[in-house]
Structures are given as C-alpha cells and as structure tokens.
Backbone as CSV, one residue per row, in Angstrom:
resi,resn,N_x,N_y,N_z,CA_x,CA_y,CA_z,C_x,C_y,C_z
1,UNK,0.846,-1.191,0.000,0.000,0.000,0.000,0.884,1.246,0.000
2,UNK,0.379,2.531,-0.565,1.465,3.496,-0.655,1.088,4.596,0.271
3,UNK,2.408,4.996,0.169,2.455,5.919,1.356,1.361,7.478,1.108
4,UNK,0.520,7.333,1.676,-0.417,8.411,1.511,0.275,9.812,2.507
5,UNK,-0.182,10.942,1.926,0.477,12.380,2.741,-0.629,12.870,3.189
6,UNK,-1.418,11.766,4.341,-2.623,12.403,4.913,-2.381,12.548,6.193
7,UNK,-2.577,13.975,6.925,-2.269,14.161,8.115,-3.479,14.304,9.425
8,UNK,-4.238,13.151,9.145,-5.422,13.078,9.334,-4.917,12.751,10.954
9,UNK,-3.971,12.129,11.029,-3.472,11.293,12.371,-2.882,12.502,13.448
10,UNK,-1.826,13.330,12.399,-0.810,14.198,13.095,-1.263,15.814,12.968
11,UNK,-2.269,16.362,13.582,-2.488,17.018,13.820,-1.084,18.291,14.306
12,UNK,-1.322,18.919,13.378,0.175,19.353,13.744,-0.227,20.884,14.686
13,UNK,1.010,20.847,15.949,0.389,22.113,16.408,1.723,23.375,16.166
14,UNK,1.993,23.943,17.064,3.116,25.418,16.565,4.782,24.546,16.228
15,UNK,4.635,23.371,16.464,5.998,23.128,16.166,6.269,22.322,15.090
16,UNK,4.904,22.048,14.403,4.914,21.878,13.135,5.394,20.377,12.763
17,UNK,5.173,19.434,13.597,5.779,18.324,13.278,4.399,17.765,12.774
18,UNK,4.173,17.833,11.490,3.094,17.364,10.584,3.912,15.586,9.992
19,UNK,2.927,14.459,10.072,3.462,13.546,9.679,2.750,12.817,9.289
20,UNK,2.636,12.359,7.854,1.715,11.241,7.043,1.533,10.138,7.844
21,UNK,0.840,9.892,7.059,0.200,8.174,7.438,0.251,7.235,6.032
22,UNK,-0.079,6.093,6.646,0.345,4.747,5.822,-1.294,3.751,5.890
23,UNK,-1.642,3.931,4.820,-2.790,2.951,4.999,-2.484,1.353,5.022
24,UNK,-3.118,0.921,6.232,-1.932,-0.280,6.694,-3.450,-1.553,6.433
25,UNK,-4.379,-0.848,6.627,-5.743,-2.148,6.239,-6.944,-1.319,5.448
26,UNK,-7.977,-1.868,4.844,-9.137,-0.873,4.812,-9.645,-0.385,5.776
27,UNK,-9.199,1.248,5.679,-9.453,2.079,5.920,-9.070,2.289,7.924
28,UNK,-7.847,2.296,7.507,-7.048,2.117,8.953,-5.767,2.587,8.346
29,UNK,-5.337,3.798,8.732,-4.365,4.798,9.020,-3.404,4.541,9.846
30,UNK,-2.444,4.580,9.727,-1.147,4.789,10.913,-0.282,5.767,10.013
31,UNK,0.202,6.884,11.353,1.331,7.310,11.354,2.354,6.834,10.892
32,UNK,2.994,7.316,9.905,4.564,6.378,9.400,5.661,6.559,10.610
33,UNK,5.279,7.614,11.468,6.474,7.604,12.499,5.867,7.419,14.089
34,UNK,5.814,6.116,14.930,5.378,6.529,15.944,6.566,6.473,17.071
35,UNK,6.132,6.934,18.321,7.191,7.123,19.564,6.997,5.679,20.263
36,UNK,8.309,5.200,20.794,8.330,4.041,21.215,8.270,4.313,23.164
37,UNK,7.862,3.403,23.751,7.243,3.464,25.421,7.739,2.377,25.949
38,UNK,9.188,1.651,25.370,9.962,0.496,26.009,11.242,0.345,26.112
39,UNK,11.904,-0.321,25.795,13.199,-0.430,25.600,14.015,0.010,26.943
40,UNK,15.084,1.047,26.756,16.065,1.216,27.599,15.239,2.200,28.470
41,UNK,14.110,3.032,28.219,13.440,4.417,28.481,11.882,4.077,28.889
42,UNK,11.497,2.733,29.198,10.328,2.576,29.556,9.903,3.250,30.988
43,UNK,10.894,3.648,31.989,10.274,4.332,32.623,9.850,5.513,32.430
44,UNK,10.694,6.153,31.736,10.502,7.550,31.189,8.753,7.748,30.583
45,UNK,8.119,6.278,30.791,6.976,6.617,29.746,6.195,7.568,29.424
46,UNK,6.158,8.547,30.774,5.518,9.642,30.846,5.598,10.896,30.290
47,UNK,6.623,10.921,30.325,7.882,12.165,29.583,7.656,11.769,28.368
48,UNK,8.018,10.580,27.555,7.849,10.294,26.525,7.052,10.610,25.610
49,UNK,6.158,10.201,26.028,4.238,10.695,25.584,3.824,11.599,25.752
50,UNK,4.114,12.341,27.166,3.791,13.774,26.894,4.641,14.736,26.085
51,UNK,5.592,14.289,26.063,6.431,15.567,24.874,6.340,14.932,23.279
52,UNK,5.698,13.843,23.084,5.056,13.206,21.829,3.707,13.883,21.531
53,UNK,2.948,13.991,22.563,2.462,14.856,22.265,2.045,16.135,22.354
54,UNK,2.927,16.815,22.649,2.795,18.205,22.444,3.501,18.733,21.449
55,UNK,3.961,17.690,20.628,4.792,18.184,19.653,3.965,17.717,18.245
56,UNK,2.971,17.413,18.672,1.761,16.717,17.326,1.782,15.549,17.103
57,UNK,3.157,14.804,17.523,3.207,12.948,17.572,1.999,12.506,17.961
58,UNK,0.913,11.220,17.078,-0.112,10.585,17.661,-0.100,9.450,17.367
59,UNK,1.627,8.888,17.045,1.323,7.764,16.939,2.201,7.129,18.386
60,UNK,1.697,5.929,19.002,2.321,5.700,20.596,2.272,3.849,20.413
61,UNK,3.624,3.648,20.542,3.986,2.210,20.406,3.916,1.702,22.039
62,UNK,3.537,0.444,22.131,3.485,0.209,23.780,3.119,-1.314,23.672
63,UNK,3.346,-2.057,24.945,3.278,-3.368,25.241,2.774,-3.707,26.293
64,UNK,2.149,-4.906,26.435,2.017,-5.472,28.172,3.161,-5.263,28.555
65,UNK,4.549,-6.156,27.574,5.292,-6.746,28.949,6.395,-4.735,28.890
66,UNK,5.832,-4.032,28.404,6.858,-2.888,29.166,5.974,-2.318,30.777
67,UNK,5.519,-2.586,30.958,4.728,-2.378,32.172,4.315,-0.701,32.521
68,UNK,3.945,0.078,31.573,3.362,0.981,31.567,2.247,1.796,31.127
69,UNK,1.555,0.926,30.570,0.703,1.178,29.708,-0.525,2.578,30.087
70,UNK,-0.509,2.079,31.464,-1.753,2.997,31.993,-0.619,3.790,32.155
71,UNK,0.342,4.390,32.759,1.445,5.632,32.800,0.664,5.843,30.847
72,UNK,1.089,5.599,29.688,0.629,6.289,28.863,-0.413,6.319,28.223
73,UNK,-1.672,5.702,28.857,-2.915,6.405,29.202,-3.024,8.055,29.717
74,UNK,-2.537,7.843,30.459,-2.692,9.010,31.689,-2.008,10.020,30.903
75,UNK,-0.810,9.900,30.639,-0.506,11.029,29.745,-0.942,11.968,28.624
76,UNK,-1.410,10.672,27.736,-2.516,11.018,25.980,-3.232,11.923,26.782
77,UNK,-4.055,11.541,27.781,-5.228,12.214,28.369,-5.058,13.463,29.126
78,UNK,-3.869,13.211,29.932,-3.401,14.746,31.013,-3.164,15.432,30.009
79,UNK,-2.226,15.671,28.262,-2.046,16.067,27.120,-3.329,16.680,26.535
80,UNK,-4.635,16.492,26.764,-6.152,16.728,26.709,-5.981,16.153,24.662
81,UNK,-5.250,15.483,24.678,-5.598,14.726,23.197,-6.722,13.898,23.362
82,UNK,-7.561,13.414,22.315,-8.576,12.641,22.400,-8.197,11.295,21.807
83,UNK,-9.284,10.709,22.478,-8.212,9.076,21.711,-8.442,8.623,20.276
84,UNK,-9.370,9.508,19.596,-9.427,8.526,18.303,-8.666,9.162,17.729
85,UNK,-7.979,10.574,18.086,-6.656,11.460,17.623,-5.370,10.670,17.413
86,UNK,-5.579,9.912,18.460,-4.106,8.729,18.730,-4.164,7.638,18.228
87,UNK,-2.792,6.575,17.764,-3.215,5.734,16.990,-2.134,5.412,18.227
88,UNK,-2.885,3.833,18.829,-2.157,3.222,19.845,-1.367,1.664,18.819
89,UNK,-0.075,1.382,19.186,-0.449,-0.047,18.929,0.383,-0.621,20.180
90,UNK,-0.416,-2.013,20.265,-0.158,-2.606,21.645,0.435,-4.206,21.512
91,UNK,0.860,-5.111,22.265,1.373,-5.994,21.824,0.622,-7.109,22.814
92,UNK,0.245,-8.460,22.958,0.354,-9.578,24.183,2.004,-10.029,24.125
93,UNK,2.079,-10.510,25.294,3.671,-10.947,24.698,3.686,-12.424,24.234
94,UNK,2.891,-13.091,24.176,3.049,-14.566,23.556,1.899,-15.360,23.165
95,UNK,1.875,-16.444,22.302,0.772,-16.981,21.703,-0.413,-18.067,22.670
96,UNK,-0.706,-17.500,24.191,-0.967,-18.464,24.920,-1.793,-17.479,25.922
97,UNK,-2.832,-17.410,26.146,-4.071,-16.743,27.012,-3.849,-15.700,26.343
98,UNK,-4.322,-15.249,25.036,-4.751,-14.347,24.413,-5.929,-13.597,24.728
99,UNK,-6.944,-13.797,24.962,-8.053,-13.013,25.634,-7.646,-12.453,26.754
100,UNK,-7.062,-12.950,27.092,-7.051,-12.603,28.667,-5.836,-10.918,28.530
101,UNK,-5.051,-11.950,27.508,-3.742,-10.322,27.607,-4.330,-9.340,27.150
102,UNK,-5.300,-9.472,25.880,-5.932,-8.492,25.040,-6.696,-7.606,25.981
103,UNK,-7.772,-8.008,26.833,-8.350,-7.291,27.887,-7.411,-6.605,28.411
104,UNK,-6.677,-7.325,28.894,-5.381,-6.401,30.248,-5.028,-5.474,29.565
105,UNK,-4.531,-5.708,28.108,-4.009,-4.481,27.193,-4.679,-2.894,27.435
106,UNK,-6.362,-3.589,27.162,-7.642,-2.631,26.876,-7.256,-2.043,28.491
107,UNK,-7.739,-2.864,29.201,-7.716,-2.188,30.526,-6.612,-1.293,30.966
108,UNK,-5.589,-1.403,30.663,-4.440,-0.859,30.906,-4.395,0.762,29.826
109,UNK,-4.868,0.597,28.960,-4.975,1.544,28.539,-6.305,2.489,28.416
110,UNK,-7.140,2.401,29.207,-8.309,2.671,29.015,-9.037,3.053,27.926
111,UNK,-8.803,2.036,27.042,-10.029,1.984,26.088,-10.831,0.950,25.796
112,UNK,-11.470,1.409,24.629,-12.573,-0.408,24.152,-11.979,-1.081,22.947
113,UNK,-10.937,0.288,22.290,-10.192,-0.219,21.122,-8.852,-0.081,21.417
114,UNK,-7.930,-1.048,20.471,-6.611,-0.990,19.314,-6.425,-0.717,18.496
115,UNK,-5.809,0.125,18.277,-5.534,0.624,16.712,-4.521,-0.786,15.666
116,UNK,-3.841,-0.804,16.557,-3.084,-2.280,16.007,-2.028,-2.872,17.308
117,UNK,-2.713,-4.260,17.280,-2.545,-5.120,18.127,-1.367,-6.163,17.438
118,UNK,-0.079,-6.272,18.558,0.967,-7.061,17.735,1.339,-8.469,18.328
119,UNK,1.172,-9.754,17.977,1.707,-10.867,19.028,3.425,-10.217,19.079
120,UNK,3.812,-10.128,20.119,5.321,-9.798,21.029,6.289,-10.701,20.206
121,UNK,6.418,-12.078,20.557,7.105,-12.852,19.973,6.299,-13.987,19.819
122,UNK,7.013,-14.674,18.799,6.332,-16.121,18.086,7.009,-17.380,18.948
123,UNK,7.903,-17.187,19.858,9.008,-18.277,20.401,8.162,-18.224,22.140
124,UNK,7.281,-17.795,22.674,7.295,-17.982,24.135,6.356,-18.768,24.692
125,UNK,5.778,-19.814,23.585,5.201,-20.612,23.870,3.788,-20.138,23.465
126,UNK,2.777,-21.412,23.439,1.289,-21.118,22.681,1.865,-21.694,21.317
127,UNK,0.420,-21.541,20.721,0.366,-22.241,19.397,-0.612,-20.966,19.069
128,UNK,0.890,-20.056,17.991,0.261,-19.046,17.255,-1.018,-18.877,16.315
129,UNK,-0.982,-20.045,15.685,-2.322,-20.046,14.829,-3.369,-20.136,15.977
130,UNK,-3.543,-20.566,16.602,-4.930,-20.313,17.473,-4.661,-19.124,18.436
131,UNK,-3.832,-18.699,18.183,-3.730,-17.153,19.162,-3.734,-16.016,17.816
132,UNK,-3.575,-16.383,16.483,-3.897,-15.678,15.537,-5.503,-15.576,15.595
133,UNK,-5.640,-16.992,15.174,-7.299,-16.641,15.182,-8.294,-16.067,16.406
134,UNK,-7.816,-16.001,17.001,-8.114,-15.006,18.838,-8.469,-13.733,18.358
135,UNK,-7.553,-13.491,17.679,-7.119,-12.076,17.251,-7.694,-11.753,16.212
136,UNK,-8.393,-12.129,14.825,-8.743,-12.525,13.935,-10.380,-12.205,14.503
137,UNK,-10.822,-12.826,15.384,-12.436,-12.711,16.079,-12.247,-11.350,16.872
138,UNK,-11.045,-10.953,17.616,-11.708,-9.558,17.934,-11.485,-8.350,16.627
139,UNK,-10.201,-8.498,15.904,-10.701,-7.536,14.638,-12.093,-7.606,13.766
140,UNK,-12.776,-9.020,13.930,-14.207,-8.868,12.975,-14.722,-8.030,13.900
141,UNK,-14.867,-7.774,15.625,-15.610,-7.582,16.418,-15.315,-6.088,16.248
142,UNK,-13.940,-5.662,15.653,-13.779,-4.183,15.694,-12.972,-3.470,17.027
143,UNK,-12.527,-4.520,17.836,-11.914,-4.425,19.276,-10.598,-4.087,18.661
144,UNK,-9.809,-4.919,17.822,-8.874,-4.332,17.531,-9.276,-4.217,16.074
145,UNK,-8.339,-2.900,15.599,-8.794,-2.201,14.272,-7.977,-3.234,13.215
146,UNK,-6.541,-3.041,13.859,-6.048,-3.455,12.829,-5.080,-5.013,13.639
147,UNK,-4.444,-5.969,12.697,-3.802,-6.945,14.013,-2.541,-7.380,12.931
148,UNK,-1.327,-8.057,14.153,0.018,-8.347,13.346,0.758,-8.568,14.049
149,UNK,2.223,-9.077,13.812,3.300,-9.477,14.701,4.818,-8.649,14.481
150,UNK,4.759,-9.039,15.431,6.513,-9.015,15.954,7.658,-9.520,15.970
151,UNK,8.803,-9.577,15.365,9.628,-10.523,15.223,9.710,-11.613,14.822
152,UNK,8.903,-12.146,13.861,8.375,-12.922,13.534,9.180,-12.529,12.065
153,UNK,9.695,-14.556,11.840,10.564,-14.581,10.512,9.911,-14.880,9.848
154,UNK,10.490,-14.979,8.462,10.186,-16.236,7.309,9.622,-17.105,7.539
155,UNK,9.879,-18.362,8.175,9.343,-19.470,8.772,7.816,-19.411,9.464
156,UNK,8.052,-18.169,10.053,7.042,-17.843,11.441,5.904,-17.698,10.142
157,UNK,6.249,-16.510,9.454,4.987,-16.353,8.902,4.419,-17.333,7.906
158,UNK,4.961,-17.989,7.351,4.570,-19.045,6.184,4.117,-19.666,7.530
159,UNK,4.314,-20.308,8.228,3.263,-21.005,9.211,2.260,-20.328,9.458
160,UNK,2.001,-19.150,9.886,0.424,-18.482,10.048,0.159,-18.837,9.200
161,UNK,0.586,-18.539,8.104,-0.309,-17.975,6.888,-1.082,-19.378,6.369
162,UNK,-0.939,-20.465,6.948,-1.046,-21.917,6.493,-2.883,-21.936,7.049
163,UNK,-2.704,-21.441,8.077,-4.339,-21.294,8.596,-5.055,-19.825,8.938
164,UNK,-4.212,-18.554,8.872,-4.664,-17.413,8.435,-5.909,-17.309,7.555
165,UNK,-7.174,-16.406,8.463,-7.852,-15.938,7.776,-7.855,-14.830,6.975
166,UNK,-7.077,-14.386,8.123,-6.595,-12.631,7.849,-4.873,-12.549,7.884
167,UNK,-4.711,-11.897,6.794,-3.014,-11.747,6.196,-3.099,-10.677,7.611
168,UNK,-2.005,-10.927,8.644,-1.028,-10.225,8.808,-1.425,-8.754,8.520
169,UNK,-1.359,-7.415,9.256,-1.523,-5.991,8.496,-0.075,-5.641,8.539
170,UNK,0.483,-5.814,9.802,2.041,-4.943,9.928,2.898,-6.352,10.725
171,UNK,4.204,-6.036,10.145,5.169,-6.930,10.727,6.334,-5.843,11.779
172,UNK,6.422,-6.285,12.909,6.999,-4.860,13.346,8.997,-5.861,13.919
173,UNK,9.853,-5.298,13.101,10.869,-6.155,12.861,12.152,-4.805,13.382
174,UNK,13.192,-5.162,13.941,14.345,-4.687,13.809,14.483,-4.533,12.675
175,UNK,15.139,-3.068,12.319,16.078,-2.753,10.967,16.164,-1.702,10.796
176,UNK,17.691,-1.496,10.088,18.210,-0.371,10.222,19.267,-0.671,8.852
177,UNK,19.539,0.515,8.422,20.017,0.614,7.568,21.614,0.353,6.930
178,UNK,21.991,-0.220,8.310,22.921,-0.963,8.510,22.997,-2.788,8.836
179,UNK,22.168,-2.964,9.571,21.520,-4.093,9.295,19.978,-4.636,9.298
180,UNK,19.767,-5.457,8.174,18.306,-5.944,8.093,18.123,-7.388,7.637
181,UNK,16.993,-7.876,7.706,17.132,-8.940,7.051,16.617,-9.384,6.360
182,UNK,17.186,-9.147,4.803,16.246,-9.278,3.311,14.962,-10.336,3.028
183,UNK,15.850,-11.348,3.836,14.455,-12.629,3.171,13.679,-12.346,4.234
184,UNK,13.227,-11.722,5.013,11.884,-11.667,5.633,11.257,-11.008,5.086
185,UNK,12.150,-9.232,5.042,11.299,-8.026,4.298,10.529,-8.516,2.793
186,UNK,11.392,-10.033,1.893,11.009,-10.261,0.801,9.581,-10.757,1.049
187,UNK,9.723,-11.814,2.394,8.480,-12.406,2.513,7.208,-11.436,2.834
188,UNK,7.820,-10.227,3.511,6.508,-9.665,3.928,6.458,-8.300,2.309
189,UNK,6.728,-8.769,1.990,6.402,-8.152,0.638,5.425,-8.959,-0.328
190,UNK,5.881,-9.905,-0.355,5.172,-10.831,-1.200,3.613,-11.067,-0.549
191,UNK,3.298,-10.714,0.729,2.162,-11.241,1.150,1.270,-9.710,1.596
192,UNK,2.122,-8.217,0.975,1.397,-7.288,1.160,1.323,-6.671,2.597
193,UNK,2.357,-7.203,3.351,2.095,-7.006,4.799,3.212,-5.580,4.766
194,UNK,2.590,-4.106,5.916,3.211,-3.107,6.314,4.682,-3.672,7.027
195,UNK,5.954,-3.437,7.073,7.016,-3.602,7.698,7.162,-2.222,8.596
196,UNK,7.316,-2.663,10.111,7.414,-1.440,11.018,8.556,-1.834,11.042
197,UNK,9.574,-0.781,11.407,11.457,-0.909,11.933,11.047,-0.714,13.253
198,UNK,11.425,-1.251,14.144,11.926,-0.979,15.779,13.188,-0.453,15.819
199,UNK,13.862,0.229,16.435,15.326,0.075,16.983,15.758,0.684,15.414
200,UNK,15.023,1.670,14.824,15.835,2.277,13.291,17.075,3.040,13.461
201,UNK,17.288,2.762,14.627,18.475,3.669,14.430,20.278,3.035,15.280
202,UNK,19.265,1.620,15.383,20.407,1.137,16.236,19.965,0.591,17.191
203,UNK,20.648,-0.200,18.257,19.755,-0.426,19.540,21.125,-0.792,20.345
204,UNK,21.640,-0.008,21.580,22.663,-0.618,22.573,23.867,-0.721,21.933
205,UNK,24.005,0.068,20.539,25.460,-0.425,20.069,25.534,-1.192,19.558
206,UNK,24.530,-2.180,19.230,24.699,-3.883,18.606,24.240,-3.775,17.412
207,UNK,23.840,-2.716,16.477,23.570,-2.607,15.289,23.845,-2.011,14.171
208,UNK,25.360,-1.333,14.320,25.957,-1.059,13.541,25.952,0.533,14.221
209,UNK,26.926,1.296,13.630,27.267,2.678,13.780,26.710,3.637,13.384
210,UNK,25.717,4.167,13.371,24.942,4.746,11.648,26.171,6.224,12.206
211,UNK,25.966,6.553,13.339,26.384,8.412,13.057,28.042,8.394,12.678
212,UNK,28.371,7.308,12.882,29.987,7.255,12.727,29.844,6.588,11.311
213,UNK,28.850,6.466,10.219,29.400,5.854,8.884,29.787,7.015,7.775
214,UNK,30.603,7.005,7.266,30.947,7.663,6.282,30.158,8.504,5.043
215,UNK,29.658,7.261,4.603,28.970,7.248,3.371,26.982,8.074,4.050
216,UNK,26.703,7.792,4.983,26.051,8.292,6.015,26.232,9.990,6.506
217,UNK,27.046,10.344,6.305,27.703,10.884,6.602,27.654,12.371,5.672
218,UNK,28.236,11.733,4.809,27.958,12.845,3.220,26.756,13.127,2.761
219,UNK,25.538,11.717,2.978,24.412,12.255,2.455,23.541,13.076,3.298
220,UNK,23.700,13.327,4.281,23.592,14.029,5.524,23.862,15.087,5.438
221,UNK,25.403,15.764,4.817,25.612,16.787,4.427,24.945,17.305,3.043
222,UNK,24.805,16.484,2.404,24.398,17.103,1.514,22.738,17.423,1.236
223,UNK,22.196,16.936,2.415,20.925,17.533,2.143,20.832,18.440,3.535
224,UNK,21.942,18.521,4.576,22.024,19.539,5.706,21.061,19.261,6.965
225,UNK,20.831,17.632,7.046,20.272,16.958,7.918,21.184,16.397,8.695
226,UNK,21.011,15.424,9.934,21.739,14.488,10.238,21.775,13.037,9.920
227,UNK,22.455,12.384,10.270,22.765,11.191,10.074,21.563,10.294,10.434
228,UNK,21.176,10.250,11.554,19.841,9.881,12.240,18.830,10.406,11.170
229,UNK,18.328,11.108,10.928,17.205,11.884,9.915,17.583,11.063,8.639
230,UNK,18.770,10.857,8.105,18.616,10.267,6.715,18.478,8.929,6.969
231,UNK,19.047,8.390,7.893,18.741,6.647,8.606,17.346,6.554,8.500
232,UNK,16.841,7.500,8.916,15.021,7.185,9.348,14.203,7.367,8.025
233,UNK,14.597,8.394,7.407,13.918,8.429,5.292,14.506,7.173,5.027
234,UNK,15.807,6.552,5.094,15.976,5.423,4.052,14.825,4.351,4.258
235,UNK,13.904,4.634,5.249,13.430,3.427,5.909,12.253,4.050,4.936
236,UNK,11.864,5.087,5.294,10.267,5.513,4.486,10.432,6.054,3.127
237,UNK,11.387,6.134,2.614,11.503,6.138,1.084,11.276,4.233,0.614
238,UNK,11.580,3.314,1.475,11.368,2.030,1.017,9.662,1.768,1.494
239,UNK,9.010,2.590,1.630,7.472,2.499,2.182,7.281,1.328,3.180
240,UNK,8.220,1.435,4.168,7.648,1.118,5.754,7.482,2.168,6.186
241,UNK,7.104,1.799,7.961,7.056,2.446,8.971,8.011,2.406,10.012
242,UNK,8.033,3.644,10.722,8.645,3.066,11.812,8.545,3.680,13.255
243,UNK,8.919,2.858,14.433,8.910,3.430,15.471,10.044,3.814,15.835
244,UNK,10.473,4.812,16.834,11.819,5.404,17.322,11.250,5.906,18.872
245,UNK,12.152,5.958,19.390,12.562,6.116,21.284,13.352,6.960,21.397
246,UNK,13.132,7.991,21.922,13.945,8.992,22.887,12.823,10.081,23.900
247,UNK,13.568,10.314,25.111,12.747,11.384,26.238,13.113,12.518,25.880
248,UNK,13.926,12.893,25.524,14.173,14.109,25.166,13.253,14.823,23.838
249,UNK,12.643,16.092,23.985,11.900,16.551,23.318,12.415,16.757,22.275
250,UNK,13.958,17.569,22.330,14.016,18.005,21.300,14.502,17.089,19.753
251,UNK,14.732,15.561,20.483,15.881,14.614,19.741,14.583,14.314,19.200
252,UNK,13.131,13.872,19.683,11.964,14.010,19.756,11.369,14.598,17.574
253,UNK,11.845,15.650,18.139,11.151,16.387,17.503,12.250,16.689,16.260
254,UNK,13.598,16.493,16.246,14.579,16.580,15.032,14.556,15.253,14.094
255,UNK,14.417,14.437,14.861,14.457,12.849,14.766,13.382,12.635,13.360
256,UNK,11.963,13.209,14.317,10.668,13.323,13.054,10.395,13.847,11.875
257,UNK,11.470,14.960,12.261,11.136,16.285,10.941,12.174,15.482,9.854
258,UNK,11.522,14.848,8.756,11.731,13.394,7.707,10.777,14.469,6.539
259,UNK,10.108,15.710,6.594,9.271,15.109,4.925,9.856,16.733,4.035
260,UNK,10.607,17.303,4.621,10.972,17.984,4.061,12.365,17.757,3.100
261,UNK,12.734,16.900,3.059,13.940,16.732,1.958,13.895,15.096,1.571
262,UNK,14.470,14.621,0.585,13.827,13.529,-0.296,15.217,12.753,-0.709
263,UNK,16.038,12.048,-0.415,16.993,11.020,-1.169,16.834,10.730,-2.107
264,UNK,17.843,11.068,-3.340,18.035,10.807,-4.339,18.165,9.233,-4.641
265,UNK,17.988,8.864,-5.867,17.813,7.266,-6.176,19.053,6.878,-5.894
266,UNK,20.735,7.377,-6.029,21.492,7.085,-6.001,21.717,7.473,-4.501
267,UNK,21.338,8.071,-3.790,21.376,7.939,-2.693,20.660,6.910,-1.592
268,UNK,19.762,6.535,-2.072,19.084,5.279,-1.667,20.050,4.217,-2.134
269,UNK,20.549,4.109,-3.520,21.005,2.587,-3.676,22.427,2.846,-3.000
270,UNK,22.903,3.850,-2.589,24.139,3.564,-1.465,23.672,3.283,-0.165
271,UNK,22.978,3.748,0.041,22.487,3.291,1.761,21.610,1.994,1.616
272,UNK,21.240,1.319,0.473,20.940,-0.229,0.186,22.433,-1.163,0.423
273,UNK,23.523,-0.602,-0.041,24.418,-1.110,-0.042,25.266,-1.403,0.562
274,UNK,25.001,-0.538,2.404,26.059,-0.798,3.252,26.248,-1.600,4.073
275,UNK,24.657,-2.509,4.186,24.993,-3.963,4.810,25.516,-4.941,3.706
276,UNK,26.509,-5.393,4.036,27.458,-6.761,3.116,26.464,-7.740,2.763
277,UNK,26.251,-8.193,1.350,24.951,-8.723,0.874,23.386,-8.410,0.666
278,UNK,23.793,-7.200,0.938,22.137,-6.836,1.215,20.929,-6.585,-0.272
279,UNK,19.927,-7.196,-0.159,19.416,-7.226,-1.227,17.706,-6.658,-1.310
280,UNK,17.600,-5.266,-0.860,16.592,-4.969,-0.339,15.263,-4.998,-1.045
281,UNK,13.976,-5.055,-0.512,13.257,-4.870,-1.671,12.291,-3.498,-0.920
C-alpha cells in the first residue's frame, strides 16, 4: 500500500511536526512515524508521551510486557488529546491466554479499542495459529482495528499464513540501515504485509554505527540533515514504517522532521548497499 500524505493522524500544532500516514488495512491509518514506550526508556513513559504529544506525535507504540501502559494512558489524556486522535499499537507478549492479555491491554490503557494489536514474539510458547485466530475474532468484532506481529521470521509467517484468515496488516521487525534482514522483508512483501522498523536507528550499540558511517555521513551533508534523519527516510523512502525512542523533546522532535527533503535514487542505492549482501526490496 502506498504511502499516503494524509495528516489526518498528526495534527500538527506550533511546532509543526506534521506527519503522514500509511494505509496499513481498509481504511485504517497509521502514522509512518510513531514514539516508542519500552526499551532502555520505559520508565521515562511519561515524559515520553507527553512531549510526543505536544509536539503533534499521535502515533504511541506500547506493550504489556513494558509495564506501563496505563502511565501512557494518563498522559494522551493529562495532554487533553482525544483518543481517536491517537493511533495506539499494543502488543500480548506470547501466543498463549490471548483473551485474557488483550483485555489487560484494553484495561491498561483505558479503552474499548486498538488501533493495532501485535503478538510480542512467536518463540514464548502457545500455538500461534490459534492465538492468531483469537485475534482474527476480535478484529471482525472491531476491538482491535487493525492486528500483526513481531519478530516474527520467514518461517514464522509461512506457518500463520497456512491457517490465516486474515493476512497479517504490519510486521513490526528490527532494521536499520545498517543491518536488516532481506528474506523476511522479501516475505513480507510478497504477502502485502506493512514492515514497522523498531530500533531504526540502532539499539545498545549492537547494530551497527549509523552516526559514525561515512557514506552516512555525506548524504547528511548534503541535504544539511543528520545522520539519524537520513537513517530514518531510508526506511520511508522504502514504504515502511517506523517506530523510534527517545525522552528528550528536542531529539523528539529533530528525529521526526523526515518530509521535508527527499533522497536521491542514487542515494538510496548507497544506503541499500552498506549492509554486506544486502538485497533490499
């Protein structure tokens, strides 16, 4: 699906961080950029969300297992945003008492909906196809809008898809422009599914260097951005999405500002080229 420039989601206020959306199902919108509520900064959740949104961010990534969910409840709301303004997506963490996490999700966040609901991981036990189809009965029900996974390979998904009613909407995967991993992105291409990046910019050091690469480096200069900012277009010039993490407002808010300058084709096929083998689609 292509990247639509509807800012139906991102209400932009004086600081101007206006940001498209991605039609990810019929007639279900997401933000191409949302703020992440886990990782190294899950306590921060509060800070997070509230300077997400006051800066026009409405899209808010979150999980059971980060244990904050109601912290960014409370925030969207102390923020006086309204919730169908916000596009939440939420995760269970494994394929095994699915109803039960899905509620806790709802409850935890005080609503009746998901905007998009993600299984966590495919490895923690349960038998995904019947925790797919869980999921599958509350999207007919409209509980969750949109539904999809996490970390979930090649393998993983050709197994859903064996008893899938419903394809998959978003696959939400590590990757970065330093490293990714082609035969999944191929697979979730072939089956039409949204690719979210987690961790686009790196995660702990373990994913390559982006601000120290060279070639990174120049194209950065030459469009008078940073390194981080062109890391995050290479991702949405290939029409994913993605989520990104930081408390700080202002990293916040430099991080996002993505739609004002555009990578050249030859600038894309160098930043295709700097993981060894990489064969992107």
């Amino acid at each position: 699906m292509a990247l639509r420039l509807s800012l139906a989601l991102a209400s932009a206020d004086a600081f101007g961080l206006d940001i498209p959306s991605h039609e990810i199902a019929p007639g279900v919108d997401m933000p191409v950029v949302s703020i992440g509520t886990g990782g190294l900064e899950m306590d921060a959740a509060k800070e997070i969300t509230t300077n997400w949104m006051e800066l026009g961010g409405r899209g808010v990534d979150s999980a059971y297992d980060y244990g904050n969910q109601d912290v960014v409840s409370s925030a969207i709301a102390a923020a006086g945003v309204d919730r169908k303004d916000v596009f939440i997506t939420s995760k269970i963490p494994k394929c095994s008492e699915v109803s039960a996490y899905v509620e806790k999700d709802l409850q935890l966040l005080g609503t009746d909906y998901i905007d998009l609901l993600l299984i966590h991981f495919p490895n923690r036990g349960g038998d995904c196809s019947k925790a797919w189809a869980t999921l599958e009965d509350y999207h007919s029900r409209g509980v969750l809008r949109s539904i999809g996974v996490s970390q979930f390979k090649r393998s993983d998904l050709e197994s859903l898809m064996q008893t899938a009613r419903v394809t998959p909407h978003v696959l939400q995967m590590q990757h970065n422009v330093l490293e990714h991993d082609d035969d999944t992105l191929a697979c979730a291409a072939d089956l039409n599914i949204t690719v979210e990046a987690f961790s686009p910019l790196g995660r702990s050091g373990h994913s390559g260097d982006i601000a120290g690469n060279e070639a990174i480096q120049a194209i950065a200069a030459a469009h008078s951005v940073s390194t981080y900012q062109v890391a995050l277009k290479w991702i949405l010039q290939h029409d994913h999405v993605l989520t990104f993490q930081s408390s700080s407002k202002a990293h916040q808010q430099e991080d996002a500002d993505l739609f004002n300058f555009t990578l050249t084709d030859n600038e894309m096929k160098t930043l295709d080229g700097l993981q060894d083998g990489a064969v992107l689609v």
